[in-house]
C-alpha positions as a Markdown table, in Angstrom:
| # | Residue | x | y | z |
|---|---|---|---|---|
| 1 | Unk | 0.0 | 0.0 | 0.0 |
| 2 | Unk | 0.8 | 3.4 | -0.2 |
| 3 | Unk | 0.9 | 6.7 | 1.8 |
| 4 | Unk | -1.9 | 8.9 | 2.7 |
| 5 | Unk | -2.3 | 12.4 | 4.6 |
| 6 | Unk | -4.4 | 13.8 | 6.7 |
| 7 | Unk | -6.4 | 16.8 | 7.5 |
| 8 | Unk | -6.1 | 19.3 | 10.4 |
| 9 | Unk | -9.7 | 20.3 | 11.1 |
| 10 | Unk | -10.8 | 16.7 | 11.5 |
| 11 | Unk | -9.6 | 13.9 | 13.4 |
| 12 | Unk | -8.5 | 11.7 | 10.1 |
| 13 | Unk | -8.7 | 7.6 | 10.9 |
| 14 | Unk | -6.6 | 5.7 | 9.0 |
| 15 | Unk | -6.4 | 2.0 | 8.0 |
| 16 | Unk | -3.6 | 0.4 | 9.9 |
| 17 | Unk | -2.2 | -0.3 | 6.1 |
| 18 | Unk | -2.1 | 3.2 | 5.3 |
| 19 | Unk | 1.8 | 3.7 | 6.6 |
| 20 | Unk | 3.5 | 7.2 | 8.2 |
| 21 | Unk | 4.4 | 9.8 | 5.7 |
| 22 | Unk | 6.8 | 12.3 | 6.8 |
| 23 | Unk | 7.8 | 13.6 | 3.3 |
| 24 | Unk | 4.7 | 13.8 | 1.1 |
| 25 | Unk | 5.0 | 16.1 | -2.1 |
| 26 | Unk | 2.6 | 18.9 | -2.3 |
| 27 | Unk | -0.6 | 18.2 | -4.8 |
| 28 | Unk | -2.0 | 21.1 | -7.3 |
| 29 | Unk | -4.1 | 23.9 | -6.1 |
| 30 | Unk | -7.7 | 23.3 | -7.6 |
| 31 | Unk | -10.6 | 25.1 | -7.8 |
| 32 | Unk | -14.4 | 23.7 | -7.7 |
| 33 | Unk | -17.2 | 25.5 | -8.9 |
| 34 | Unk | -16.1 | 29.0 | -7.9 |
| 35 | Unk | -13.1 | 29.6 | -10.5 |
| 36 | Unk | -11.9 | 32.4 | -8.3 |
| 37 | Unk | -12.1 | 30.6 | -4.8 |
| 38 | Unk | -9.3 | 27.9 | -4.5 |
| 39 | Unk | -8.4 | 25.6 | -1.5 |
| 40 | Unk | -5.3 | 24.4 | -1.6 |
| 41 | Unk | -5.3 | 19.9 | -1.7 |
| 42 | Unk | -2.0 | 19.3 | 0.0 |
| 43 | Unk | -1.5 | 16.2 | 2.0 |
| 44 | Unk | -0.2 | 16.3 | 5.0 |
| 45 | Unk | 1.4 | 13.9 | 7.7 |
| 46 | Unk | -0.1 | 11.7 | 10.0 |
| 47 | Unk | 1.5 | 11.7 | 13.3 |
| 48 | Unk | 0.7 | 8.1 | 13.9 |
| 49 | Unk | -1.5 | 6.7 | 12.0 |
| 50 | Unk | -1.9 | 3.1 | 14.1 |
| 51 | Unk | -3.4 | 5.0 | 17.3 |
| 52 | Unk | -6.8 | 5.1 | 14.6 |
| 53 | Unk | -6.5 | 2.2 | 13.2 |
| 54 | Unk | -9.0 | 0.0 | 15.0 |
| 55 | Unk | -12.0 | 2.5 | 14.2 |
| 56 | Unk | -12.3 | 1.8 | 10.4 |
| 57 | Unk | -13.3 | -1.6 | 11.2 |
| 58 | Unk | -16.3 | -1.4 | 8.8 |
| 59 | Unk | -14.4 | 0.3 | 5.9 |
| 60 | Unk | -12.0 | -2.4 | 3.7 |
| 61 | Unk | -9.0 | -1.4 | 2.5 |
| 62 | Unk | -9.0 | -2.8 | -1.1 |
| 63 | Unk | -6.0 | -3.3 | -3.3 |
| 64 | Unk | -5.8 | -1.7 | -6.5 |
| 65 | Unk | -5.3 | -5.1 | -8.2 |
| 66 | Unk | -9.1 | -6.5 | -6.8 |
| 67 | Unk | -10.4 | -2.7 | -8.0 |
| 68 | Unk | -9.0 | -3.1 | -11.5 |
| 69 | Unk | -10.5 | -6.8 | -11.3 |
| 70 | Unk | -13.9 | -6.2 | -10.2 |
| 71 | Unk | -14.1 | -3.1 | -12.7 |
| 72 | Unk | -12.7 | -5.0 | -15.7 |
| 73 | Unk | -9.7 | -2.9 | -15.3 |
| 74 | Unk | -11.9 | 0.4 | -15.5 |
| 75 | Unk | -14.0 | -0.6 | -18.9 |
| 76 | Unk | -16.0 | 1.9 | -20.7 |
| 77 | Unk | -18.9 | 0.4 | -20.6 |
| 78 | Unk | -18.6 | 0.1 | -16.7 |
| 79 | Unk | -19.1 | 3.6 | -16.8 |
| 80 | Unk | -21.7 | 5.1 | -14.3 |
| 81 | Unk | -21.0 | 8.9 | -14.5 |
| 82 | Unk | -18.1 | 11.8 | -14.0 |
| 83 | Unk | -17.7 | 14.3 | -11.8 |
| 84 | Unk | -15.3 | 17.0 | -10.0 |
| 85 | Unk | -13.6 | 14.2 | -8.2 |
| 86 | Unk | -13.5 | 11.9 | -11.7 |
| 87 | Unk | -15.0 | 8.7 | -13.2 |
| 88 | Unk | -17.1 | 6.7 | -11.0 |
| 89 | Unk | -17.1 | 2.9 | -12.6 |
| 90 | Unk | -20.2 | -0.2 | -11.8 |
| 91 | Unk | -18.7 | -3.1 | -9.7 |
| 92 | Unk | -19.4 | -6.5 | -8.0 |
| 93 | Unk | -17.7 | -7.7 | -5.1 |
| 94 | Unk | -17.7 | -10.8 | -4.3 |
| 95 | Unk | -15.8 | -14.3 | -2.8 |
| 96 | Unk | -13.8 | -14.2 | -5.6 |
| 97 | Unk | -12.3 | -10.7 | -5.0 |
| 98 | Unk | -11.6 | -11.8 | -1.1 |
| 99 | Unk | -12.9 | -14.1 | 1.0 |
| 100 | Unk | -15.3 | -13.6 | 3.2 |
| 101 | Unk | -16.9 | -10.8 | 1.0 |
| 102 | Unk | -20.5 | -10.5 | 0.9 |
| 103 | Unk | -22.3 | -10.4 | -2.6 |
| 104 | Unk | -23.3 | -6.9 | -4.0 |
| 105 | Unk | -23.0 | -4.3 | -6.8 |
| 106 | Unk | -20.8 | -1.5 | -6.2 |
| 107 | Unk | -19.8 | 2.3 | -7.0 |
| 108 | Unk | -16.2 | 2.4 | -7.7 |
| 109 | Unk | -14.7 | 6.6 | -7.9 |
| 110 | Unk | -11.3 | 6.8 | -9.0 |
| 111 | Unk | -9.6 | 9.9 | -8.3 |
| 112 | Unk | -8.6 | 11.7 | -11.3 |
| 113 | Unk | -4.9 | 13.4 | -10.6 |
| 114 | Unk | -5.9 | 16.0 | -13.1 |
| 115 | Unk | -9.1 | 16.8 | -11.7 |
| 116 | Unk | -11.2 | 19.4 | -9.4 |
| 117 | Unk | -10.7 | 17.4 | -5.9 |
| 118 | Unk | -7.5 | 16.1 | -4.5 |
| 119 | Unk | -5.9 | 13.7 | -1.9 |
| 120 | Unk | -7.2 | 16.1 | 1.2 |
| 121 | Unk | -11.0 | 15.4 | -0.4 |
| 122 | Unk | -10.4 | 12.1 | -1.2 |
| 123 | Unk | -9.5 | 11.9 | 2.8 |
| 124 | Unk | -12.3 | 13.8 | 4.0 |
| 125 | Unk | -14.5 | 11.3 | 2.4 |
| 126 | Unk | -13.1 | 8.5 | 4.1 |
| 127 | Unk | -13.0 | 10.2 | 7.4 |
| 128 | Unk | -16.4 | 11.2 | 7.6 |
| 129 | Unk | -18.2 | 8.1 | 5.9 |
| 130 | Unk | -15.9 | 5.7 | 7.2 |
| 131 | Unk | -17.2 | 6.6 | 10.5 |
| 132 | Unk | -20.7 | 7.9 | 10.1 |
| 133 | Unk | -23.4 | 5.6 | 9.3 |
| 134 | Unk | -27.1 | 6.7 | 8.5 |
| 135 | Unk | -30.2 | 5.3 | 5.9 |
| 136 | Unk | -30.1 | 8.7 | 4.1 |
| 137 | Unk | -26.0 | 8.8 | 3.9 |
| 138 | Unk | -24.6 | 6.9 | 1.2 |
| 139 | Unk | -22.6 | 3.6 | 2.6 |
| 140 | Unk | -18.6 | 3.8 | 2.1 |
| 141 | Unk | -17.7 | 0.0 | 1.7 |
| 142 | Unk | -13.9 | 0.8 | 1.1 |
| 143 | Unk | -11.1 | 2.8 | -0.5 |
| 144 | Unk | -7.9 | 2.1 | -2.0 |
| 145 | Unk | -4.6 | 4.1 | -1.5 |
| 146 | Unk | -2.1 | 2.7 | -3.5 |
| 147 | Unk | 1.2 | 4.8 | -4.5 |
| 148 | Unk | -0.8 | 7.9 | -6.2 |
| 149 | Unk | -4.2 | 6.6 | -6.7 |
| 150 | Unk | -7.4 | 7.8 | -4.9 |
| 151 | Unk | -10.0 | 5.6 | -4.7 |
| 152 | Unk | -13.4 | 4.8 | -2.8 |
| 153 | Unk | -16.0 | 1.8 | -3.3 |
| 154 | Unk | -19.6 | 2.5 | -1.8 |
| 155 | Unk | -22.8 | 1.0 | -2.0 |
| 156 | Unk | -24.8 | 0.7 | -5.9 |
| 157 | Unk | -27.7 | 3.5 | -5.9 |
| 158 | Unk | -29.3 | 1.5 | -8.5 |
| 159 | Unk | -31.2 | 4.8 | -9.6 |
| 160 | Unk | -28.6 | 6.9 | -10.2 |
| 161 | Unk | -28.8 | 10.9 | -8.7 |
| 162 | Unk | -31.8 | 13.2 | -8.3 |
| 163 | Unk | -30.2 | 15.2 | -10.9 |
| 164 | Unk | -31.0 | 13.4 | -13.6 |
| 165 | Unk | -34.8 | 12.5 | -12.3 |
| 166 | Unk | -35.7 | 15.9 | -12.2 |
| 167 | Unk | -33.6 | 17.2 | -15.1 |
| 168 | Unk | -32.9 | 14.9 | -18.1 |
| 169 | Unk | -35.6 | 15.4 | -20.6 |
| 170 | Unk | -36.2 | 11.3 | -21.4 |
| 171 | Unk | -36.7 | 11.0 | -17.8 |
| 172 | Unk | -40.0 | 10.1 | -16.2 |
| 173 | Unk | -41.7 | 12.9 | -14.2 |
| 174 | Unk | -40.8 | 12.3 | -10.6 |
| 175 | Unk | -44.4 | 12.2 | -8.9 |
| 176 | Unk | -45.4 | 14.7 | -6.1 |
| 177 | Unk | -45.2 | 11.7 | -3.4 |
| 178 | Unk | -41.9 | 10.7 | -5.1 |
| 179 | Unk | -40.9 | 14.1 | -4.7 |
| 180 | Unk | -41.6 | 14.6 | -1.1 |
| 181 | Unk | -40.0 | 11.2 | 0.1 |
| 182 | Unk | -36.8 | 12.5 | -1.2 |
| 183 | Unk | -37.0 | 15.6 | 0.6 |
| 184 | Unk | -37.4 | 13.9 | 3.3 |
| 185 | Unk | -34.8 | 11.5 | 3.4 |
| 186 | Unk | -32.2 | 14.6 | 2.2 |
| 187 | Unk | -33.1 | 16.4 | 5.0 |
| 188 | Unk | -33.4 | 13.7 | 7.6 |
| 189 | Unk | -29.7 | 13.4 | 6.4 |
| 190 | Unk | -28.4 | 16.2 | 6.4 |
| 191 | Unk | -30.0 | 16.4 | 10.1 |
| 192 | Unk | -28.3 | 13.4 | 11.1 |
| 193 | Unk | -24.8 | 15.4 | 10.7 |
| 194 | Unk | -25.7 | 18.3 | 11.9 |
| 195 | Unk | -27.1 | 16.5 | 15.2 |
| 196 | Unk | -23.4 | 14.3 | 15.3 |
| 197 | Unk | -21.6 | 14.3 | 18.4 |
| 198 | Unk | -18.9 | 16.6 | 16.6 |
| 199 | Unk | -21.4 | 18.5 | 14.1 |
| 200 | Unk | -20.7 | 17.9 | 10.3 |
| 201 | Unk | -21.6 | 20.7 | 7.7 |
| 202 | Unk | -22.0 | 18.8 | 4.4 |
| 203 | Unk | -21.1 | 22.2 | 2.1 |
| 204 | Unk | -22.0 | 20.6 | -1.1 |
| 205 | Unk | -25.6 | 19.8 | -1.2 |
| 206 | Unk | -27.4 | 19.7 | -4.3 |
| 207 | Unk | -29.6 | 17.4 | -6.7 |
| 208 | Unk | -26.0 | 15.8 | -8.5 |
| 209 | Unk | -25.1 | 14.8 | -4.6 |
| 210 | Unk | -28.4 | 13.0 | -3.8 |
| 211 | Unk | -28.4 | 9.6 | -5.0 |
| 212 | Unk | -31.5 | 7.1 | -5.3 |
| 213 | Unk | -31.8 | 3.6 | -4.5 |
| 214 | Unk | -34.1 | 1.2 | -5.9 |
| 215 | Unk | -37.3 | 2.5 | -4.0 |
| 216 | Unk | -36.4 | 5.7 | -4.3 |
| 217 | Unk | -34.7 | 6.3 | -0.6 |
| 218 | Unk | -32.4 | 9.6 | -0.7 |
| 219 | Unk | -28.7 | 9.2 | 0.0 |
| 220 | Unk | -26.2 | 11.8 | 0.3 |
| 221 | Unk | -22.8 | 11.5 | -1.4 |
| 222 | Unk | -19.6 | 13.1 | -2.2 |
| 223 | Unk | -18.0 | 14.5 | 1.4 |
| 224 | Unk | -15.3 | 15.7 | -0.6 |
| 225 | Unk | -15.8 | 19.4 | 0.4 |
| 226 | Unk | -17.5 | 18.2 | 4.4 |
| 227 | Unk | -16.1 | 20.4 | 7.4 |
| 228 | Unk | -16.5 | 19.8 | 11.0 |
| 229 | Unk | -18.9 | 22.4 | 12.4 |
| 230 | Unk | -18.4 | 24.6 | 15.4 |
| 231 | Unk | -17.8 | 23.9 | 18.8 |
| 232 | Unk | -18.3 | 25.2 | 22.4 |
| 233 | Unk | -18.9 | 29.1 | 21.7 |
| 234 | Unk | -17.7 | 28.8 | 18.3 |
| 235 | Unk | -20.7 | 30.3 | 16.1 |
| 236 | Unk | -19.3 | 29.6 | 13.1 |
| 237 | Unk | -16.0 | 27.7 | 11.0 |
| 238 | Unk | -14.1 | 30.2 | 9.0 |
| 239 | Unk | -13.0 | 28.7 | 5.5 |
| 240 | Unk | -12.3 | 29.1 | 2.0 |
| 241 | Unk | -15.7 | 29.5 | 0.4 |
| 242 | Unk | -16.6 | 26.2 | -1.7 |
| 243 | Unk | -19.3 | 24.8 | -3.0 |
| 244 | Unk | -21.1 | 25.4 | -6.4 |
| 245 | Unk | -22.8 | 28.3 | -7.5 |
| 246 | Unk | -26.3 | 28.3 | -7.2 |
| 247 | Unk | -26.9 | 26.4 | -4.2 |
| 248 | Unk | -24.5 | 27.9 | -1.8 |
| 249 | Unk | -25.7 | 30.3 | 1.1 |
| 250 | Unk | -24.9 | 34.4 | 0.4 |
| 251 | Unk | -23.4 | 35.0 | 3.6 |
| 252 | Unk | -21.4 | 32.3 | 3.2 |
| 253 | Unk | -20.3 | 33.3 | -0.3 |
| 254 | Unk | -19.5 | 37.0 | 1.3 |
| 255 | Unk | -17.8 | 35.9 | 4.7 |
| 256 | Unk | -16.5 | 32.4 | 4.2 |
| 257 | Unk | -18.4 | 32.1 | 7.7 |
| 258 | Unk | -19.5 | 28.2 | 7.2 |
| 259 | Unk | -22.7 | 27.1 | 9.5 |
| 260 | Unk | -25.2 | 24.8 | 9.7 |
| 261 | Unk | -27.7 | 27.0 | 8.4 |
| 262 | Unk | -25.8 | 27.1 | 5.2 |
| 263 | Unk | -26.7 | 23.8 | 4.3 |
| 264 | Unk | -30.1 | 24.9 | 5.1 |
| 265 | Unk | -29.8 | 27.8 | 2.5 |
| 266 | Unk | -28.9 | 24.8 | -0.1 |
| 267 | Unk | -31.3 | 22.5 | 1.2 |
| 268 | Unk | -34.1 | 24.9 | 0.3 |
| 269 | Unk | -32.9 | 25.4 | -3.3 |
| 270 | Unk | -32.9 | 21.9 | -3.7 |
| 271 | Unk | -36.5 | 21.2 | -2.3 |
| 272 | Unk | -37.2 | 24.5 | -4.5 |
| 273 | Unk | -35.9 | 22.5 | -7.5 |
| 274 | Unk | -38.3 | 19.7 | -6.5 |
| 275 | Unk | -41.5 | 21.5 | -6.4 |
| 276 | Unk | -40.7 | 23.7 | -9.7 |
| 277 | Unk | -39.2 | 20.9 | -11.9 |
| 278 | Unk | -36.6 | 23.8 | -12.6 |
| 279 | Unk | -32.4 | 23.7 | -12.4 |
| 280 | Unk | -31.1 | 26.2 | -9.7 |
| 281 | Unk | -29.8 | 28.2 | -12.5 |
| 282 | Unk | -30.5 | 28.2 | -16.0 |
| 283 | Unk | -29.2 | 30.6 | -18.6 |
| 284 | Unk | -31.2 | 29.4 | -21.0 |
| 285 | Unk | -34.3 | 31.2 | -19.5 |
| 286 | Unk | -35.4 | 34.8 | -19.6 |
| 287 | Unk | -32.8 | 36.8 | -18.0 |
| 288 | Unk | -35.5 | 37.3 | -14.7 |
| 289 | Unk | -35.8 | 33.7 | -14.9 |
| 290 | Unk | -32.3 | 32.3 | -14.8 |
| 291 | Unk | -31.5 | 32.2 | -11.4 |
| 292 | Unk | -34.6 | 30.2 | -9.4 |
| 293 | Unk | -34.1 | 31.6 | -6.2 |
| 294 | Unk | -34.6 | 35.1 | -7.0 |
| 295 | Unk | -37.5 | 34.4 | -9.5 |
| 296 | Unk | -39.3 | 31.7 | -7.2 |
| 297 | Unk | -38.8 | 33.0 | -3.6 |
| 298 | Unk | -41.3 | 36.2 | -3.8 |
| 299 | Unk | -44.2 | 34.0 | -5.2 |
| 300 | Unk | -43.4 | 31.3 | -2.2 |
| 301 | Unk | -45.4 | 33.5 | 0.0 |
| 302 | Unk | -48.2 | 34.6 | -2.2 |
| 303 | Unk | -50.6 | 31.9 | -1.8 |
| 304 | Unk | -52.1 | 33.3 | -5.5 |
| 305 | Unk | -48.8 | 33.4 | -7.1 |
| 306 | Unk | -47.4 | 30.0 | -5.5 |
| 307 | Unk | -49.1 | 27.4 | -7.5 |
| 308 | Unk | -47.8 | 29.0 | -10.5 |
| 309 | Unk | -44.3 | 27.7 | -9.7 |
| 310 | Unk | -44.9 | 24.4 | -9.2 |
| 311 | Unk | -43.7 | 21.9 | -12.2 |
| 312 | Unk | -46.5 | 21.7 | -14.1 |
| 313 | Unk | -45.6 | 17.8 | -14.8 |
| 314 | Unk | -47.2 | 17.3 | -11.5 |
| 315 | Unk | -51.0 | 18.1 | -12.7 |
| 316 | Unk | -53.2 | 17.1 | -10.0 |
| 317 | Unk | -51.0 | 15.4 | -7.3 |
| 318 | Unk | -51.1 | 17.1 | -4.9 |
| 319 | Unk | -53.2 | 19.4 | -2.5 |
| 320 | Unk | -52.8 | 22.7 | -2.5 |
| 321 | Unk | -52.7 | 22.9 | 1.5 |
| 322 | Unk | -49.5 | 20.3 | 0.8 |
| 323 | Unk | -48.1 | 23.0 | -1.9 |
| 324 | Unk | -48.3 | 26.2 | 0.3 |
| 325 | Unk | -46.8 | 24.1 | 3.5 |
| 326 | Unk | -43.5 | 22.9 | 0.8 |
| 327 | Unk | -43.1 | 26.0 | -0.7 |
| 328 | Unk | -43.5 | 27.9 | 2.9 |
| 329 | Unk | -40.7 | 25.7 | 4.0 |
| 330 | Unk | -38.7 | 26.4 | 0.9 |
| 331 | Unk | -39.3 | 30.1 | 1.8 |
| 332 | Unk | -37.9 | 30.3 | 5.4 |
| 333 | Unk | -35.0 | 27.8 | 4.1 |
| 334 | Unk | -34.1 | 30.6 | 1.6 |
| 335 | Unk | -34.4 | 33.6 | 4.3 |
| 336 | Unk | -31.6 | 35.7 | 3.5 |
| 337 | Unk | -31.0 | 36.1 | 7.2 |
| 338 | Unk | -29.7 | 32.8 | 8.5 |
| 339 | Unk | -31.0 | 32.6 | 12.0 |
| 340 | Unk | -34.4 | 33.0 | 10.2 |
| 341 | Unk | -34.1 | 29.6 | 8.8 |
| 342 | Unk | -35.5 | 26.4 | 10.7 |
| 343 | Unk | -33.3 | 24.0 | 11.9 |
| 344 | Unk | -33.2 | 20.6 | 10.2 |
| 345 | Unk | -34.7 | 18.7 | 12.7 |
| 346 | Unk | -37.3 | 21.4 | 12.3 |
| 347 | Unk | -37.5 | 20.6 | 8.7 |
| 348 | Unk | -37.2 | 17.0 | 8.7 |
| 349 | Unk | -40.9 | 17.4 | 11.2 |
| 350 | Unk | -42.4 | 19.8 | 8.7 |
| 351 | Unk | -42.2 | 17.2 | 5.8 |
| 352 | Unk | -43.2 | 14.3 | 7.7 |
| 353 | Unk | -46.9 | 15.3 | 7.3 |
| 354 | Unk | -46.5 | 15.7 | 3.6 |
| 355 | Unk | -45.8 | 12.2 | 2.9 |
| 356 | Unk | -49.3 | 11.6 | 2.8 |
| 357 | Unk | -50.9 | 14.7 | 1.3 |
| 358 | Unk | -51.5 | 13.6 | -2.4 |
| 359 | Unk | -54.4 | 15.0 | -4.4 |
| 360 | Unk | -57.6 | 13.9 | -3.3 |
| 361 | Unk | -56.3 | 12.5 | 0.0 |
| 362 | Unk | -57.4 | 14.7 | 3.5 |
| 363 | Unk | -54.6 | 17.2 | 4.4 |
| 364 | Unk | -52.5 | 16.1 | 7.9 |
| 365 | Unk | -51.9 | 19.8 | 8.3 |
| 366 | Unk | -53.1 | 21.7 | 11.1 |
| 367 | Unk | -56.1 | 23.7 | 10.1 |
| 368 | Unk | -54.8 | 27.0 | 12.1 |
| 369 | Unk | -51.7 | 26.9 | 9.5 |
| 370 | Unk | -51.8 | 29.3 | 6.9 |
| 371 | Unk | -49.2 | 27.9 | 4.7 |
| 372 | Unk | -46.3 | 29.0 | 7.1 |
| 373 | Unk | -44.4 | 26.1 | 8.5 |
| 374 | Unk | -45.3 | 25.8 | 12.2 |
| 375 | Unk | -42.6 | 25.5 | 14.4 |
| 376 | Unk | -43.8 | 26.4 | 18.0 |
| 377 | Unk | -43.3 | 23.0 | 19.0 |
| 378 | Unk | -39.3 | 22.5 | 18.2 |
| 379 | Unk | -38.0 | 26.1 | 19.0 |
| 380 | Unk | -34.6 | 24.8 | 18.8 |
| 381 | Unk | -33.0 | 28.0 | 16.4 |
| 382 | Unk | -29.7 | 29.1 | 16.9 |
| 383 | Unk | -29.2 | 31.8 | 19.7 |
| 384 | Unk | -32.4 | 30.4 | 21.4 |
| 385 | Unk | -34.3 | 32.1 | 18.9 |
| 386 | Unk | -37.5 | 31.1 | 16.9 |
| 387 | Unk | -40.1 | 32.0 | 14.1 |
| 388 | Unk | -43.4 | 33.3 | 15.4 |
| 389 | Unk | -46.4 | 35.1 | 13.7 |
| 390 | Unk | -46.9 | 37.7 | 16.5 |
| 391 | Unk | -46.6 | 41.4 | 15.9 |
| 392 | Unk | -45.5 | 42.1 | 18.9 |
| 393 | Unk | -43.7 | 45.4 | 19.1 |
| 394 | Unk | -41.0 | 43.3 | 21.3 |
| 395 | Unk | -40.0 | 40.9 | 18.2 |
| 396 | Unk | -37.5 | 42.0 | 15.6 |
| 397 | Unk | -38.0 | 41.0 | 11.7 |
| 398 | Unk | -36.1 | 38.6 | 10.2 |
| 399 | Unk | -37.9 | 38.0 | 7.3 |
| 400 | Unk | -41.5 | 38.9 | 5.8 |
| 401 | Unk | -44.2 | 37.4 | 7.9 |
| 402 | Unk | -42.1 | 35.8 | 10.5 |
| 403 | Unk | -40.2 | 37.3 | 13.5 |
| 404 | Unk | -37.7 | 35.9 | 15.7 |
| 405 | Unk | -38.8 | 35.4 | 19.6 |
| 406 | Unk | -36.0 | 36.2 | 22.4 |
């Protein structure tokens, strides 16, 4: 086997295979989505790398011989799909690869040394899903560090990403309960890490990093660009700003200040491309039109403008009481001012109810609600705030409609 680095910012466990590096050469600068906004993918050393060792017992450290073998040395037609971090190849694992192997398809991503990611990405993956395990996270089986290859092995989504659902024009309409269940699952997620022991900001999220299984059950991938969130009276991780453009939070984009209501921000552009069928940007709309955010969010709140929006590949799925209580969400997801969006957990409880409010089946919402997510009962928003319809003189705006309650 080779050597691998390590990150600073994260405690980095590494295969007792993976020896000490004192000496590694320095790796490219890339940059990812935001031409202008590099972050430099140097390795760096381990200081002992055998202290970790015994905490990636569920992650297998392949060689590059049985990855070449179960990919057909990296066929063409094993081909699943490129990215930043390069070509990602079909799989099976088996006996036959190593004993004592259990039987399944896998996703094998091979590093390209030319690409947008580096060795420090390829690291971050393996720290955070080699110790994180969750339905709605996407399984790392194993990796392979061999000399200067990069790769990982995870679990076959057998559907491929939500990108491609919502946005290839063969595709077959995703239905409104289809839809929601993804939401869902995304944000029960991307809940899970921001709930973690040590809190993860995921950084990337967006319909190319949801993948689908078989019965439709969302999975988040790539933790290429993942950082540990803040601790103790930390309010928020300072960092190079990464991510792609469309989906990324604006005070993040200004400040660099990474939180978990950033991934928030992204979240609601992602359940906005659900419910409009349309791609967070598009410059092949009317100028007004091209980015979704600013054409979408002011309708979100006008319960006469808000069903224009919606994809109209839906028809009549849904109810309209189910629209206005999606697209509400999507609004205080999108709230410029970040403690004015909900918390996951808040948003994971807001869904729930929709799973089951198709058309002609009776709403589960609560009667008093007027389309704006109700969170009086999980007023768990950063600085001990929360969103409440009073007028009181004694609350301050943070967006239209809602105020935040000391």
């Amino acid at each position: 086997m080779g050597n691998c680095g390590t990150r600073e910012e994260s405690a980095v466990v590494v295969h007792a295979q993976v020896q000490q590096n004192q000496n590694a050469p320095s790796e490219r600068r890339h940059n990812r989505s935001f031409s202008d906004m590099s972050d430099p993918s140097t390795p760096r050393t381990i200081e002992d790398s055998r202290k970790n060792a015994l905490l990636y017992t569920n992650v297998i450290a392949f060689t590059l011989f049985e990855l070449e073998t179960i990919t057909k040395s990296f066929r063409n037609d094993y081909i699943l799909g490129e990215g930043g971090f390069g070509t990602v190849y079909k799989g099976y694992i088996d006996e036959n690869v190593r004993v004592g192997l259990k039987s399944i398809p896998v996703a094998v991503k091979v590093l390209n040394k030319e690409g947008l990611q580096g060795h420090r990405e390829w690291l971050t993956e393996v720290n955070f899903l080699g110790q994180l395990r969750h339905p709605n996270l996407v399984k790392l089986i194993g990796y392979c560090c061999e000399d200067d290859h990069r790769l990982l092995v995870y679990e076959f989504m057998f559907r491929g990403s939500l990108e491609n659902h919502l946005f290839r024009k063969a595709a077959v309409p995703l239905s409104w309960a289809t839809r929601m269940m993804i939401a869902l699952g995304a944000a029960k997620g991307l809940a899970f890490l921001h709930n973690a022991e040590r809190p993860v900001i995921y950084r990337d999220f967006k319909t190319s990093n949801i993948l689908l299984d078989s019965d439709y059950t969302a999975k988040l991938s790539d933790f290429g660009l993942a950082k540990a969130g803040p601790q103790g009276d930390e309010t928020h991780v300072s960092t190079r700003v990464m991510g792609t453009y469309g989906y990324a939070a604006p005070e993040y984009v200004m400040t660099g200040h990474l939180t978990a209501k950033s991934d928030v921000y992204s979240f609601g552009v992602v359940l906005l491309e659900l419910l409009t069928g349309r791609r967070s940007v598009d410059k092949t709309r009317p100028a007004k039109e091209q980015s979704l955010v600013d054409w979408a969010r002011p309708k979100l709140n006008d319960k006469r403008k808000l069903l224009q929006i919606i994809d109209p590949r839906l028809e009549d799925q849904y109810s309209v009481r189910a629209a206005q209580k999606a697209c509400s969400l999507a609004y205080y997801c999108l709230s410029q001012n970040p403690k004015a969006r909900p918390l996951m957990s808040d948003v994971v409880e807001t869904l729930e109810p929709l799973q089951s409010s198709g058309a002609g089946e009776a709403p589960t919402i609560s009667p008093a609600s007027t389309g704006l997510p109700d969170y009086r009962m999980h007023r768990r928003f950063a600085g001990g705030s929360a969103v409440c319809r009073s007028h009181s003189p004694n609350c301050s705006t943070g967006s239209p409609a809602a105020c935040r309650v000391r």
